[in-house]
mmCIF file of the N, C-alpha and C atoms, coordinates in Angstrom:
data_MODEL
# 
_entry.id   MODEL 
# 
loop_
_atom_site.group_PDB 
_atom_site.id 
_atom_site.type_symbol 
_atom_site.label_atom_id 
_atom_site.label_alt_id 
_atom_site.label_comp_id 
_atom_site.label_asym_id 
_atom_site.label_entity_id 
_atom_site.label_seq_id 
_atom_site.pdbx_PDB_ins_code 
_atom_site.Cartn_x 
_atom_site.Cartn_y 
_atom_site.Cartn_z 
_atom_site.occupancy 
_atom_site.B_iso_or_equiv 
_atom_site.pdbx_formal_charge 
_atom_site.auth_seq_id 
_atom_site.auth_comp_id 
_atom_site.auth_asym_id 
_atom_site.auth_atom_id 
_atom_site.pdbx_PDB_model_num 
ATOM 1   N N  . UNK A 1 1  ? -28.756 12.762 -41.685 1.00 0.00 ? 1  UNK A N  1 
ATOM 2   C CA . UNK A 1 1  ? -29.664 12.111 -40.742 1.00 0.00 ? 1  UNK A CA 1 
ATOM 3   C C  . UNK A 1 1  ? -29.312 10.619 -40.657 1.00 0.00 ? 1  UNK A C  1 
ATOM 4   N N  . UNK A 1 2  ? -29.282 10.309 -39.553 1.00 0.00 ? 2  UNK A N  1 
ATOM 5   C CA . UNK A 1 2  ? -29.230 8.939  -39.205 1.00 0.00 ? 2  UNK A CA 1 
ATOM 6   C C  . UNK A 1 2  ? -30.460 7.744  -39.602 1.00 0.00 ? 2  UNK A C  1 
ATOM 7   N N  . UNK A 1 3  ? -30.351 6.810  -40.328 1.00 0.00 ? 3  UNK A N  1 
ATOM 8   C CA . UNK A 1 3  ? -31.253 6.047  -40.575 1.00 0.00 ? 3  UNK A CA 1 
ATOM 9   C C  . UNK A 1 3  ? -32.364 5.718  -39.904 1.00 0.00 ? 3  UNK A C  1 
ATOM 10  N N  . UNK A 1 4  ? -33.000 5.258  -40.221 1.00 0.00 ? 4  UNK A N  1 
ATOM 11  C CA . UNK A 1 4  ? -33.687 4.592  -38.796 1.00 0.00 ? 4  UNK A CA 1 
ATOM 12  C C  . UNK A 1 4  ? -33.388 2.991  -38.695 1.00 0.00 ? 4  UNK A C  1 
ATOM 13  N N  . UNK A 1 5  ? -33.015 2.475  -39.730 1.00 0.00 ? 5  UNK A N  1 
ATOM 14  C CA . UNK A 1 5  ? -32.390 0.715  -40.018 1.00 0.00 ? 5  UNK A CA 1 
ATOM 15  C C  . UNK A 1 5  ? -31.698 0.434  -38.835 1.00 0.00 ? 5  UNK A C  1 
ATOM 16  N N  . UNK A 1 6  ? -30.524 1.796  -38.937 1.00 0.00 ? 6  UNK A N  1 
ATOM 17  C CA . UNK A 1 6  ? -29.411 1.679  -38.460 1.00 0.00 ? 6  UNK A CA 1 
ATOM 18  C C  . UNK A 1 6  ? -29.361 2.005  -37.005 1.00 0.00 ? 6  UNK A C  1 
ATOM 19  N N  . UNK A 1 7  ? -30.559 2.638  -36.464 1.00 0.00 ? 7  UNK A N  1 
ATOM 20  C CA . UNK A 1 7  ? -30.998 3.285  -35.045 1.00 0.00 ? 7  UNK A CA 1 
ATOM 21  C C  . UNK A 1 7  ? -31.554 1.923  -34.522 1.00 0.00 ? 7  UNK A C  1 
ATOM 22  N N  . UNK A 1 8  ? -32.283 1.252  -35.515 1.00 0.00 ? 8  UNK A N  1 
ATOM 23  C CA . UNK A 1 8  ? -33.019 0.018  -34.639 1.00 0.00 ? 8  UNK A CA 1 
ATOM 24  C C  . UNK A 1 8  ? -31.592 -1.338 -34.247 1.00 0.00 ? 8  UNK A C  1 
ATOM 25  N N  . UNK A 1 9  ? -30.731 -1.231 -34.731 1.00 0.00 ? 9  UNK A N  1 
ATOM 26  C CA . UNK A 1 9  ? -29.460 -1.991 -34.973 1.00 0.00 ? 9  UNK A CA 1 
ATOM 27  C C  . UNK A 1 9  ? -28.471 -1.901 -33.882 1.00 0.00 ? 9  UNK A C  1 
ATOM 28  N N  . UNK A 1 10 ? -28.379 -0.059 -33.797 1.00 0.00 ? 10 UNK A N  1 
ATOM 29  C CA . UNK A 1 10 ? -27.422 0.317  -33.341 1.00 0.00 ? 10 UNK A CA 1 
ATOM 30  C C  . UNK A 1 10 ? -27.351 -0.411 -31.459 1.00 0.00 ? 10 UNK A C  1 
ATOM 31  N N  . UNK A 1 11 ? -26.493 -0.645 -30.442 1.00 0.00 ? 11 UNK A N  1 
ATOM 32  C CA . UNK A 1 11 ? -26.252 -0.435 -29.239 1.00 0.00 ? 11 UNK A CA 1 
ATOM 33  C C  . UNK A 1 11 ? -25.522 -0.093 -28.554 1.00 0.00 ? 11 UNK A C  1 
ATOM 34  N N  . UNK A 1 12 ? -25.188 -0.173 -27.158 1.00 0.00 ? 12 UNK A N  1 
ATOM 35  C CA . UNK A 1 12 ? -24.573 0.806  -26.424 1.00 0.00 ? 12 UNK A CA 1 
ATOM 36  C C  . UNK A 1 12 ? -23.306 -0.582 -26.638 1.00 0.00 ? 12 UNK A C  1 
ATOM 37  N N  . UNK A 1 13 ? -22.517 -0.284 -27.077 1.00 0.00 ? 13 UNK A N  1 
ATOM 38  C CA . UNK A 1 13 ? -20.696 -0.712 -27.283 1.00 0.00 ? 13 UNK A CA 1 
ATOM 39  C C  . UNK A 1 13 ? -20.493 -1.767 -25.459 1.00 0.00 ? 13 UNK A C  1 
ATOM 40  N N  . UNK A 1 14 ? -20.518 -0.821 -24.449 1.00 0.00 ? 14 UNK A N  1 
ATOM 41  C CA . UNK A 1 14 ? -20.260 -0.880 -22.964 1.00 0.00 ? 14 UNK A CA 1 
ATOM 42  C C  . UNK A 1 14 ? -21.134 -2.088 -22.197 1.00 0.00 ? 14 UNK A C  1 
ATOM 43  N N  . UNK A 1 15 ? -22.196 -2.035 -22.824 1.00 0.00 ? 15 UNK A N  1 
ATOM 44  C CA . UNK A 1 15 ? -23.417 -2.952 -22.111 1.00 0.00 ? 15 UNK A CA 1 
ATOM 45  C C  . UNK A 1 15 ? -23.607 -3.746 -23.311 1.00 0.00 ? 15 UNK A C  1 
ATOM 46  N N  . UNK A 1 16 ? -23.870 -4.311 -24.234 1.00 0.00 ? 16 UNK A N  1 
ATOM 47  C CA . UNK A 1 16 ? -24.651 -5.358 -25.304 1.00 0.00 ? 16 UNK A CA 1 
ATOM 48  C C  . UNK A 1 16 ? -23.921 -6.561 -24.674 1.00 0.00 ? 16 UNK A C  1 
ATOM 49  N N  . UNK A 1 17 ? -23.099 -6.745 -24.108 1.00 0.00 ? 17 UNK A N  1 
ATOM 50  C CA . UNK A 1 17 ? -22.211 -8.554 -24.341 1.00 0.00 ? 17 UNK A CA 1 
ATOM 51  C C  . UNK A 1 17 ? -23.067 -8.756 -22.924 1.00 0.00 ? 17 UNK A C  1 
ATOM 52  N N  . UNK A 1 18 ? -23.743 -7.764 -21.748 1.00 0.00 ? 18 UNK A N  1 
ATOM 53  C CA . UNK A 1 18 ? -24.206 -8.345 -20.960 1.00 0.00 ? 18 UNK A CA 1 
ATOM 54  C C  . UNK A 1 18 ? -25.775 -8.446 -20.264 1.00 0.00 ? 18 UNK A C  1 
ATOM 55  N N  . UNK A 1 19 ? -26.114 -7.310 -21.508 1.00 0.00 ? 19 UNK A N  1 
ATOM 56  C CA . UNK A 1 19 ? -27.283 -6.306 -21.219 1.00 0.00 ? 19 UNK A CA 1 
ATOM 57  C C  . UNK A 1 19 ? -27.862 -6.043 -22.628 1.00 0.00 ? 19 UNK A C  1 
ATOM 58  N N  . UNK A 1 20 ? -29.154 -5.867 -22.885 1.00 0.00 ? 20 UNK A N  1 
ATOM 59  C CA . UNK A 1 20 ? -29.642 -4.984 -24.234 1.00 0.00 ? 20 UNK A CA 1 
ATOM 60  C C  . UNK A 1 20 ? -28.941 -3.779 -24.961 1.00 0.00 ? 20 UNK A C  1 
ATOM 61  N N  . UNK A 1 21 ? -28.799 -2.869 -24.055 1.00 0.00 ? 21 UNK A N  1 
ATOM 62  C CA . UNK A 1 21 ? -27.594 -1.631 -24.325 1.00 0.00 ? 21 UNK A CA 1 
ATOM 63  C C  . UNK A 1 21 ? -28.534 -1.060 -25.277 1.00 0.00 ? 21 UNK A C  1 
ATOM 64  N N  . UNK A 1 22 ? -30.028 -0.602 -24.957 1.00 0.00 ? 22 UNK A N  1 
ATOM 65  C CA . UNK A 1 22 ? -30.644 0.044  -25.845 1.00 0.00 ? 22 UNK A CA 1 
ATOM 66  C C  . UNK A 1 22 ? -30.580 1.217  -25.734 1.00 0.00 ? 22 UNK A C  1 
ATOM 67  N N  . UNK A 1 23 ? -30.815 1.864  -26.801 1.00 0.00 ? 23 UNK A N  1 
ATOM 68  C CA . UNK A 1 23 ? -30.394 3.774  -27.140 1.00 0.00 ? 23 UNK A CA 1 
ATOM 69  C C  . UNK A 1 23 ? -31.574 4.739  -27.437 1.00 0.00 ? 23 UNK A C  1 
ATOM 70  N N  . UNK A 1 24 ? -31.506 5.338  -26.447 1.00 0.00 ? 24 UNK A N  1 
ATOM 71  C CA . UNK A 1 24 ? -32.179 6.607  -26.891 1.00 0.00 ? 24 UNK A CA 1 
ATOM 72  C C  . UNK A 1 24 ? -31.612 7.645  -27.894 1.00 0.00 ? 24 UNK A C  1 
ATOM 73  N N  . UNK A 1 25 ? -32.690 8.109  -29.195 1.00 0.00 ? 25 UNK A N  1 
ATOM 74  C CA . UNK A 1 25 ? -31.995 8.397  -30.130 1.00 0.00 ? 25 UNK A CA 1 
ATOM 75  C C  . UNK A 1 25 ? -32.709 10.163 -29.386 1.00 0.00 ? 25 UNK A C  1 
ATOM 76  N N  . UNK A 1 26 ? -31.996 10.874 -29.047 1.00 0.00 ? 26 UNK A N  1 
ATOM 77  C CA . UNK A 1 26 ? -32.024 12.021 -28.529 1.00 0.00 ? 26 UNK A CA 1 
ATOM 78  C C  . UNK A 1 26 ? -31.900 13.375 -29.219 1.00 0.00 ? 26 UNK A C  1 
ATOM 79  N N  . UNK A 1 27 ? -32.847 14.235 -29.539 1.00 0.00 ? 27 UNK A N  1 
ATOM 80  C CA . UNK A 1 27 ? -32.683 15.622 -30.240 1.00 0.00 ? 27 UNK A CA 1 
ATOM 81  C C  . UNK A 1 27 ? -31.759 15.075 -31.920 1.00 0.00 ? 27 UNK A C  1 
ATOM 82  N N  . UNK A 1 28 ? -31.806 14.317 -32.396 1.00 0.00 ? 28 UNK A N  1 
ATOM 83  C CA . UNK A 1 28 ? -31.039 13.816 -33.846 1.00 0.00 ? 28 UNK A CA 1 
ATOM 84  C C  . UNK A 1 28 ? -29.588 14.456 -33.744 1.00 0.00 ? 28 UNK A C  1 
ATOM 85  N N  . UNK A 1 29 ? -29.004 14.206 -32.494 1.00 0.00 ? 29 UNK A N  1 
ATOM 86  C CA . UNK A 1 29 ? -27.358 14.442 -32.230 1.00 0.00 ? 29 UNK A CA 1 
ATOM 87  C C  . UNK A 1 29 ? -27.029 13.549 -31.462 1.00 0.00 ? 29 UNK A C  1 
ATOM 88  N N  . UNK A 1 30 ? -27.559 12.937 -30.527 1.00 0.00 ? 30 UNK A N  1 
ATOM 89  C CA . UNK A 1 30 ? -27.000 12.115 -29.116 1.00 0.00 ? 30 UNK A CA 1 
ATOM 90  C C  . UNK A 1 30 ? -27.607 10.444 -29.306 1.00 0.00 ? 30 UNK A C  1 
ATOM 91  N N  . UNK A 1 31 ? -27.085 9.537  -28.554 1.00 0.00 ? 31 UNK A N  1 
ATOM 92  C CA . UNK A 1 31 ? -27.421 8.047  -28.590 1.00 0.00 ? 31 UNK A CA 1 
ATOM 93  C C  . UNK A 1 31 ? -27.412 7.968  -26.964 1.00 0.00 ? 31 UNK A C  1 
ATOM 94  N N  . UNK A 1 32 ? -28.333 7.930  -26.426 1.00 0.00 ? 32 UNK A N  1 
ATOM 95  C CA . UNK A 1 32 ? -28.043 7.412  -24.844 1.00 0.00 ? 32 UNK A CA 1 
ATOM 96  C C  . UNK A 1 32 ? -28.572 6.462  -24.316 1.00 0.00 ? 32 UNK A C  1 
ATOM 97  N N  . UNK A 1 33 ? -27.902 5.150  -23.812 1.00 0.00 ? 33 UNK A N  1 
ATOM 98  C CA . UNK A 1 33 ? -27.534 4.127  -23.575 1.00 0.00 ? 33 UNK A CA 1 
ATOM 99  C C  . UNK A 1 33 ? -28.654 4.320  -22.154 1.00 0.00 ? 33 UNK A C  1 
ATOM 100 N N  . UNK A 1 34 ? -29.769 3.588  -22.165 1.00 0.00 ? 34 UNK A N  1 
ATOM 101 C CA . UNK A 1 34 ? -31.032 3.301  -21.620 1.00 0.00 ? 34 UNK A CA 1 
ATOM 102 C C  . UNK A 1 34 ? -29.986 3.094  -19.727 1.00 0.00 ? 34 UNK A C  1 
ATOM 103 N N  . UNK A 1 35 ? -29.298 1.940  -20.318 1.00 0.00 ? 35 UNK A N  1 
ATOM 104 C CA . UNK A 1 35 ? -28.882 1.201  -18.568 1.00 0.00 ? 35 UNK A CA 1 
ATOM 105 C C  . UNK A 1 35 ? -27.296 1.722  -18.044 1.00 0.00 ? 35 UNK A C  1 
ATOM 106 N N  . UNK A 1 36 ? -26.657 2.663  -18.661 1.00 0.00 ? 36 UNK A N  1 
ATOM 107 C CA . UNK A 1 36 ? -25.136 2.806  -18.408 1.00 0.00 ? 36 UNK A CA 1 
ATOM 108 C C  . UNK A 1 36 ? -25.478 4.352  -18.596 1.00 0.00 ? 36 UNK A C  1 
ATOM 109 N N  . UNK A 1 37 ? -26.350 5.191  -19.055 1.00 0.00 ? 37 UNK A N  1 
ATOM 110 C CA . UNK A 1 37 ? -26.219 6.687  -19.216 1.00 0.00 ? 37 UNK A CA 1 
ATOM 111 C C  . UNK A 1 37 ? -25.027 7.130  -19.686 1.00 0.00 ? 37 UNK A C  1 
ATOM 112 N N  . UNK A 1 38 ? -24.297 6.539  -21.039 1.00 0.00 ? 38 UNK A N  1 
ATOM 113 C CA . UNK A 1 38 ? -23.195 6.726  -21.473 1.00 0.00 ? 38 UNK A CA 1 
ATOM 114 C C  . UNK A 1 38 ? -23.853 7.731  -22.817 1.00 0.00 ? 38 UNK A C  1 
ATOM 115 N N  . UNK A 1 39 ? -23.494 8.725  -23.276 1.00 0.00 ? 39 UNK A N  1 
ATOM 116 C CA . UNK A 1 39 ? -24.071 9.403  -23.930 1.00 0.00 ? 39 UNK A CA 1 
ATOM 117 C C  . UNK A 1 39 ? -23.236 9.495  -25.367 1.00 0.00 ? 39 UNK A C  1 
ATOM 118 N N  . UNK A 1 40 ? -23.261 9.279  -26.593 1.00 0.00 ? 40 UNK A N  1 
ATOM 119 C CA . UNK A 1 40 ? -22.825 8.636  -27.933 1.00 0.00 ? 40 UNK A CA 1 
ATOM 120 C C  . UNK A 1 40 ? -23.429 10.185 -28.688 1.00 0.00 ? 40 UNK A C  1 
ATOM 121 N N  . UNK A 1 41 ? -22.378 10.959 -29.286 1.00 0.00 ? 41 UNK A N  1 
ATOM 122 C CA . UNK A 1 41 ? -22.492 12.259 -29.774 1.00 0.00 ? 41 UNK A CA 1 
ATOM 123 C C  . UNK A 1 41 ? -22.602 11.790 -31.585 1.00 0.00 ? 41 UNK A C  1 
ATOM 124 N N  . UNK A 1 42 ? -23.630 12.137 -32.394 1.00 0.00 ? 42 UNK A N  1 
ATOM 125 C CA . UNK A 1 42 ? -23.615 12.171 -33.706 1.00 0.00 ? 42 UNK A CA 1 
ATOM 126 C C  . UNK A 1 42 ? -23.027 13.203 -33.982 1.00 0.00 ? 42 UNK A C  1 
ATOM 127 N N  . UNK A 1 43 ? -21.888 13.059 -34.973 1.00 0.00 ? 43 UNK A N  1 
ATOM 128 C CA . UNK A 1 43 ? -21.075 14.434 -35.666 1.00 0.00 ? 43 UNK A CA 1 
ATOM 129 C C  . UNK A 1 43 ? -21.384 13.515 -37.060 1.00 0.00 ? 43 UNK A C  1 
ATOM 130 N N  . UNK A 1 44 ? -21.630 14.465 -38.027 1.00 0.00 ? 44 UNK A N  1 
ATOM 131 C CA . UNK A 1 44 ? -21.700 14.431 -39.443 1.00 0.00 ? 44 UNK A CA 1 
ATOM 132 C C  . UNK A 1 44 ? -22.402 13.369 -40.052 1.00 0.00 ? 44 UNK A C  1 
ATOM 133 N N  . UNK A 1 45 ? -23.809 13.231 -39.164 1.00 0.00 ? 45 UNK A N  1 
ATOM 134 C CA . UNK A 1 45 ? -24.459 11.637 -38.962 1.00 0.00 ? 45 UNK A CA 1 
ATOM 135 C C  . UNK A 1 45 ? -23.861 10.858 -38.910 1.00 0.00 ? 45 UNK A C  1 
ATOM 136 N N  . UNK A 1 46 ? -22.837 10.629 -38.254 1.00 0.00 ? 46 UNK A N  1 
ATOM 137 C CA . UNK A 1 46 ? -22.297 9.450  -37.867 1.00 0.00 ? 46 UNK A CA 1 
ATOM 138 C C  . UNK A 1 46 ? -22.214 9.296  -36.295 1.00 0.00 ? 46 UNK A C  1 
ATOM 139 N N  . UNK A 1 47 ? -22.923 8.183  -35.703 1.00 0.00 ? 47 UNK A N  1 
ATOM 140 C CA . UNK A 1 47 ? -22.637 7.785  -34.470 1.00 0.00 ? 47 UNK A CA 1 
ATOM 141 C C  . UNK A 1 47 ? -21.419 7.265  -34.088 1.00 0.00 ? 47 UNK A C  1 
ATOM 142 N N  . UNK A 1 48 ? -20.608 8.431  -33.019 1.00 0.00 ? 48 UNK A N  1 
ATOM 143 C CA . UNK A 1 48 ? -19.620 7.963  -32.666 1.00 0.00 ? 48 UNK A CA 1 
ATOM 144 C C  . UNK A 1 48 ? -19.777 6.908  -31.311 1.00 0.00 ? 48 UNK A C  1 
ATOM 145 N N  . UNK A 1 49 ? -19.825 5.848  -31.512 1.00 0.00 ? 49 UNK A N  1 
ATOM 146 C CA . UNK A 1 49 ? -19.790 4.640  -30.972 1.00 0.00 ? 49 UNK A CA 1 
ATOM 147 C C  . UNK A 1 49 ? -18.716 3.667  -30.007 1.00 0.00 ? 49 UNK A C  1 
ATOM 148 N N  . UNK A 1 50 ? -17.891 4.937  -29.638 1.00 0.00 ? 50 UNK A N  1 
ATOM 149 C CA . UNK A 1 50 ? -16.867 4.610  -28.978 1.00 0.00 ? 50 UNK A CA 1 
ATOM 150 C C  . UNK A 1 50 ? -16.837 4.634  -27.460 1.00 0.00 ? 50 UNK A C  1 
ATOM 151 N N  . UNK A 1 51 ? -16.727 3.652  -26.624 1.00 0.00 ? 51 UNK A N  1 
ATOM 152 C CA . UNK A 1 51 ? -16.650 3.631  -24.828 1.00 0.00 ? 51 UNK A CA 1 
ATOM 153 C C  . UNK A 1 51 ? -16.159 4.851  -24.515 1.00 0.00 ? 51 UNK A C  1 
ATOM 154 N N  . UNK A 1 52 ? -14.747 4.989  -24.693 1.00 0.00 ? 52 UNK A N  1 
ATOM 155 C CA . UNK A 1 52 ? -14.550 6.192  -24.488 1.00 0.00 ? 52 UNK A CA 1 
ATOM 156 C C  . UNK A 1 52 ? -14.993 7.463  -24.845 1.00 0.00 ? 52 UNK A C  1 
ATOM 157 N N  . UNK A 1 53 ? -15.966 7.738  -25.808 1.00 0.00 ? 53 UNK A N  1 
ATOM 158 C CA . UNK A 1 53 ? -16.491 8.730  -26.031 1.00 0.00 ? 53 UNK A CA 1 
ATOM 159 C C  . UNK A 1 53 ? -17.828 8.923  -24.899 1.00 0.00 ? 53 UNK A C  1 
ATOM 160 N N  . UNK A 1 54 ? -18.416 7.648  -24.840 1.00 0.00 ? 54 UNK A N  1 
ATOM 161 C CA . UNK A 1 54 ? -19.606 7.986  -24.112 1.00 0.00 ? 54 UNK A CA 1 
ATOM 162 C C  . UNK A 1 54 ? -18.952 7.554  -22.870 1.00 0.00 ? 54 UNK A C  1 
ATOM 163 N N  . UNK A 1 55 ? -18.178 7.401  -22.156 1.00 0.00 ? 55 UNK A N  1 
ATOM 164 C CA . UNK A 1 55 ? -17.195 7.770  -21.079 1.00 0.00 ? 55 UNK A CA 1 
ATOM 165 C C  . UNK A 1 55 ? -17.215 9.454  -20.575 1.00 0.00 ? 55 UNK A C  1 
ATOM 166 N N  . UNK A 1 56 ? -16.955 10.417 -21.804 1.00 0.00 ? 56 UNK A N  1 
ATOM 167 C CA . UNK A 1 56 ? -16.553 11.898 -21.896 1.00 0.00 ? 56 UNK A CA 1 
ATOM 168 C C  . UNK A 1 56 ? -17.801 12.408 -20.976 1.00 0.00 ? 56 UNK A C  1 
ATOM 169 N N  . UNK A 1 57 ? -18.883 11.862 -21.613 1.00 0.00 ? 57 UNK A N  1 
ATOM 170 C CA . UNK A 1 57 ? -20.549 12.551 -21.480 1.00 0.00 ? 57 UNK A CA 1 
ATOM 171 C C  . UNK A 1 57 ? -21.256 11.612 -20.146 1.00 0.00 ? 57 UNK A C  1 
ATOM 172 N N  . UNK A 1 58 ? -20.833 10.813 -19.770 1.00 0.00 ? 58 UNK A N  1 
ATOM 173 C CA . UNK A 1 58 ? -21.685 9.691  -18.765 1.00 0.00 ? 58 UNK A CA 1 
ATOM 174 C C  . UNK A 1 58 ? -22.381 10.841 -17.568 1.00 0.00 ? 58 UNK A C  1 
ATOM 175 N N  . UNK A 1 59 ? -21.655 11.532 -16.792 1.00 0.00 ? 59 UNK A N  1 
ATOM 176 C CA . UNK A 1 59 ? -21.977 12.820 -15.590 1.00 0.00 ? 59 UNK A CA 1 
ATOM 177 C C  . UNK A 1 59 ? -22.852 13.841 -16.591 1.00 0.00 ? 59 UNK A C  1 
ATOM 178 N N  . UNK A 1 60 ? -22.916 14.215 -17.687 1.00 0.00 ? 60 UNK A N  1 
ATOM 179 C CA . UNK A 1 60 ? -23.568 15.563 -18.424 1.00 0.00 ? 60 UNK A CA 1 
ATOM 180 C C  . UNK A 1 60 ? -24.945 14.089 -18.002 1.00 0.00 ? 60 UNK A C  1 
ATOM 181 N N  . UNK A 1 61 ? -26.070 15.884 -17.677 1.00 0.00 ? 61 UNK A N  1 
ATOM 182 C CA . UNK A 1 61 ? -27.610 15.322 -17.515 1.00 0.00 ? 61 UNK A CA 1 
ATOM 183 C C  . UNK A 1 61 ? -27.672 15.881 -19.109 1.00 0.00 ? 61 UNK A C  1 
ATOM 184 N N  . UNK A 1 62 ? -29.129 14.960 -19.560 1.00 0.00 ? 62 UNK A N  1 
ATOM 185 C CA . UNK A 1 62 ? -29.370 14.776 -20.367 1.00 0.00 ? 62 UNK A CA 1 
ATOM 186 C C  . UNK A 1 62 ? -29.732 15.946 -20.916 1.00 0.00 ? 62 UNK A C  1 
ATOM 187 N N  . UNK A 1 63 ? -30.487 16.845 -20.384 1.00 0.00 ? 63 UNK A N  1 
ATOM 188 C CA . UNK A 1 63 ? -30.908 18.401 -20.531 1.00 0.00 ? 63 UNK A CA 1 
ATOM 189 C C  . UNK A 1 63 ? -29.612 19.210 -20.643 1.00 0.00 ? 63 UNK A C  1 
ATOM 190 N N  . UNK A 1 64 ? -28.555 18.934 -20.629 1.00 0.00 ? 64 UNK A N  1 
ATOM 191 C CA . UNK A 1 64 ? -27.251 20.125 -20.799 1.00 0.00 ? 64 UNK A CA 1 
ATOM 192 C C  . UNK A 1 64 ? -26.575 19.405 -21.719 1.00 0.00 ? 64 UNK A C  1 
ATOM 193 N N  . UNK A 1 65 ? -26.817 18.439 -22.696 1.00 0.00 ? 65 UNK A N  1 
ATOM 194 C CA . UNK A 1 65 ? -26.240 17.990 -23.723 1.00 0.00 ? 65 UNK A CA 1 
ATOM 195 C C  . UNK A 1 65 ? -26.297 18.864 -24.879 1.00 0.00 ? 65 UNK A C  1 
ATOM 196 N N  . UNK A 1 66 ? -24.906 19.548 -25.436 1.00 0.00 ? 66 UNK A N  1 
ATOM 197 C CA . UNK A 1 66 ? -25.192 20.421 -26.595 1.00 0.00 ? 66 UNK A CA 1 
ATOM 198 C C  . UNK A 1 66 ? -25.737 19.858 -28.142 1.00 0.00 ? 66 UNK A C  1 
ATOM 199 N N  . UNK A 1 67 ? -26.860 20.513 -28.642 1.00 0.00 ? 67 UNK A N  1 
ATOM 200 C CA . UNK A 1 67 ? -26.942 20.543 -29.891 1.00 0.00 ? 67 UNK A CA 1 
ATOM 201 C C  . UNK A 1 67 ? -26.535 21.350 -30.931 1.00 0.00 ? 67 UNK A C  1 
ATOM 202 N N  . UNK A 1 68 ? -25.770 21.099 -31.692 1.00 0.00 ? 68 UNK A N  1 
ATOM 203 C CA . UNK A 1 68 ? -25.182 20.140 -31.844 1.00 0.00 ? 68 UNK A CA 1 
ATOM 204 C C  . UNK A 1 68 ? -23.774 19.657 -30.971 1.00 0.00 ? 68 UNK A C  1 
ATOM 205 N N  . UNK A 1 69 ? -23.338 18.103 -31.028 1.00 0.00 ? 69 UNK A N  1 
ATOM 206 C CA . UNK A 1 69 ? -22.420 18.146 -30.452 1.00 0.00 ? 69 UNK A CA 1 
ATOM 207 C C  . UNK A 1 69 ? -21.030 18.837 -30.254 1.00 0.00 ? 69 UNK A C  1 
ATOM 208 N N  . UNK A 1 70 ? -20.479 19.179 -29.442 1.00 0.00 ? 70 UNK A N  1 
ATOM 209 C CA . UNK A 1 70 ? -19.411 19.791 -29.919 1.00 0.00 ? 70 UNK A CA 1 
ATOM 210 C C  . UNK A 1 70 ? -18.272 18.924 -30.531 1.00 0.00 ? 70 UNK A C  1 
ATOM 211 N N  . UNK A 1 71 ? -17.095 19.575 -31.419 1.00 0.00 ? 71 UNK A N  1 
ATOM 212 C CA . UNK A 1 71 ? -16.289 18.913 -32.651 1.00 0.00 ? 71 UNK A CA 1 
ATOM 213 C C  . UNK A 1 71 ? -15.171 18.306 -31.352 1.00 0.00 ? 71 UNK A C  1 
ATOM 214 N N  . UNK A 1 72 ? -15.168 17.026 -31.625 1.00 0.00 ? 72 UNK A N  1 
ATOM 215 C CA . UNK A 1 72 ? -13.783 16.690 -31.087 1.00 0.00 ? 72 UNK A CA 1 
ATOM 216 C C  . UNK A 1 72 ? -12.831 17.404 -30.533 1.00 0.00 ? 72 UNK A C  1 
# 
């Protein structure tokens, strides 16, 4: 499980240098980025935090996001 320290900390990579880039912490698998709908997949509690990852997921609606994420 993901902290919660680390949930209040965490932001969206894509938006923070210009924007809040705040995250919805979603079903305890997903991070989705409030203003960019870039969607950030937890594998092995770890938030993968990468542009390009939440690049992959930006078009998936929020309701067809798998739980758990699928493996790389």
């Amino acid at each position: 499980m993901v902290s919660e320290e680390l949930l209040e900390i965490l932001r969206c990579p894509n938006c923070v240098q210009e924007k809040e880039g705040l995250l919805e912490f979603y079903k305890e698998s997903w991070l989705i980025c409030a203003e960019c709908d870039r969607k950030y997949p937890i594998r092995d509690d770890i938030p993968v935090m990468l542009i390009d990852e939440g690049d992959k997921w930006v078009e998936t609606k929020k309701a067809d996001l798998t739980v758990p994420p699928p493996a790389e």
